[in-house]
N, C-alpha and C positions, 0 to 999 in steps of 0.2 A: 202380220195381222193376227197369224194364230196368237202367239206369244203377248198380246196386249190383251186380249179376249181371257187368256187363261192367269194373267199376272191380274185383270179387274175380279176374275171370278174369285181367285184365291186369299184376293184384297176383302172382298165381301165377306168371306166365308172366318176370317179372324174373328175373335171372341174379345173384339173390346168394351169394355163395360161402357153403359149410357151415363146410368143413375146407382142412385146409392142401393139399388133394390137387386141389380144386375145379377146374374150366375155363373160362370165360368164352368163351361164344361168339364167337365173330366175328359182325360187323354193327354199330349203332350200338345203344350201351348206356348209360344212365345212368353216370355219373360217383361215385355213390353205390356204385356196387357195386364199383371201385374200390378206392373209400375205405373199403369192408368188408373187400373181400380185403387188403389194405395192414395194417388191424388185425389182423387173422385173421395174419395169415402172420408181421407182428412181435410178437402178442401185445402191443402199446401201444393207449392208447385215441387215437381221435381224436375231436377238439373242431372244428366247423364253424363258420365266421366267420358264415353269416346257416342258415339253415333250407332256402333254396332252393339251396343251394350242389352238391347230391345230383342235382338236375332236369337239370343240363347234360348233352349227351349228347357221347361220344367213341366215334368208330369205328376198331373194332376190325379191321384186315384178315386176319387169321387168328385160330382160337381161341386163348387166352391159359391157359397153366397155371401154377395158383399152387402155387409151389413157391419149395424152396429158390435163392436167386438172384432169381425172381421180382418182389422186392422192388424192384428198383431199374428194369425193365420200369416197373414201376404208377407209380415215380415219374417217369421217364421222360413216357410218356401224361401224365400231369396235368401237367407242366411245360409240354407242347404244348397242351395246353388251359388254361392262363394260373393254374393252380392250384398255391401252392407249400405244400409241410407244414414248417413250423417246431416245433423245439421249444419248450415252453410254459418248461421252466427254461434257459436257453442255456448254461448248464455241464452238464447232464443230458442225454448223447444219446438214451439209455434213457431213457424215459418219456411221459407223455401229448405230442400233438402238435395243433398249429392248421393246421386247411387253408385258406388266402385266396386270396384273387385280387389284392391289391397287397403285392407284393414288398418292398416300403418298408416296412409295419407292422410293430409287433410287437405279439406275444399280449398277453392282455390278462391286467392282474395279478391278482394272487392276493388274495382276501378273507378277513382273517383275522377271525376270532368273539373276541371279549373276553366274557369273564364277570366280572361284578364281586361277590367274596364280601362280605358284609359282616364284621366283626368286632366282637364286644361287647368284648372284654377281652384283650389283651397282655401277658403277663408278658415286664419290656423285661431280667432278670437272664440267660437262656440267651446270649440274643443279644449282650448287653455283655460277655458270658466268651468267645465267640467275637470278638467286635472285638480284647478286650485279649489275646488268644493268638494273633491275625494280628498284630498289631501288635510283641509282644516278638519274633516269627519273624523280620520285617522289621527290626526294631533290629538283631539279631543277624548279618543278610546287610549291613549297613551299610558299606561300606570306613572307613579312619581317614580320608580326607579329607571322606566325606559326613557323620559325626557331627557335632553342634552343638556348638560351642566357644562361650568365652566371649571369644575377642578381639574388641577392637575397634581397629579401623584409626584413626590420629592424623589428625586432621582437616586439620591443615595438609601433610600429606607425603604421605599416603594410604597411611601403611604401619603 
């Protein structure tokens, strides 16, 4: 019973940001709260490389406020604690992010869901009227040298 009493008190007593106005104490603080205020202040999700990645602690020398700017502070500390956030699409600066500790990786890919419908019955008449009206569109974009001719080059001369 002691042990649940002192694991809620020390649960309480954590420095994670509400809002974008938040302060992070000074002293040594989980790494997770961080990685909160980081989401919190850019509004992106972060994605954590293993579950204990939150447990490291970084100290804080003066209170930290999360604010506008702020941003680049938190990334700042977590560079210095060997933590880099990448993004998960690397043409997408905006949007979810991976926090690691090797610099070298990259995020891990995306899972895509396949559903397979079945089909009883194809009527194949829509589809072959759309084929042959792609197809007369493209005849028509044709130059005079791409259309089919009927020459044939003289076998001995090649002309």
């Amino acid at each position: 019973m002691n042990s649940i009493v002192l694991t809620a008190w020390l649960g309480l007593l954590l420095p994670l940001p509400q809002s974008a106005d938040s302060v992070l104490p000074s002293g040594t603080i989980p790494v997770g709260a961080l990685l909160s205020g980081w989401s919190l202040l850019t509004e992106q999700e972060m994605i954590a490389e293993s579950s204990t990645l939150g447990h490291r602690k970084v100290r804080l020398l003066e209170p930290l406020s999360i604010s506008g700017g702020g941003e680049v502070l938190i990334i700042g500390l977590l560079r210095s604690e060997g933590i880099e956030l990448k993004p998960i699409h690397p043409r997408l600066v905006i949007g979810p992010h991976w926090a690691t500790t090797d610099p070298t990786s990259n995020p891990p890919l995306a899972r895509f869901v396949v559903r397979v419908v079945r089909l009883e019955h194809v009527n194949p008449e829509p589809i072959c009227e759309l084929l042959r009206i792609e197809a007369n569109k493209r005849e028509h974009r044709l130059g005079p040298l791409d259309r089919p001719s009927r020459f044939v080059p003289d076998p001995r001369t090649g002309s």
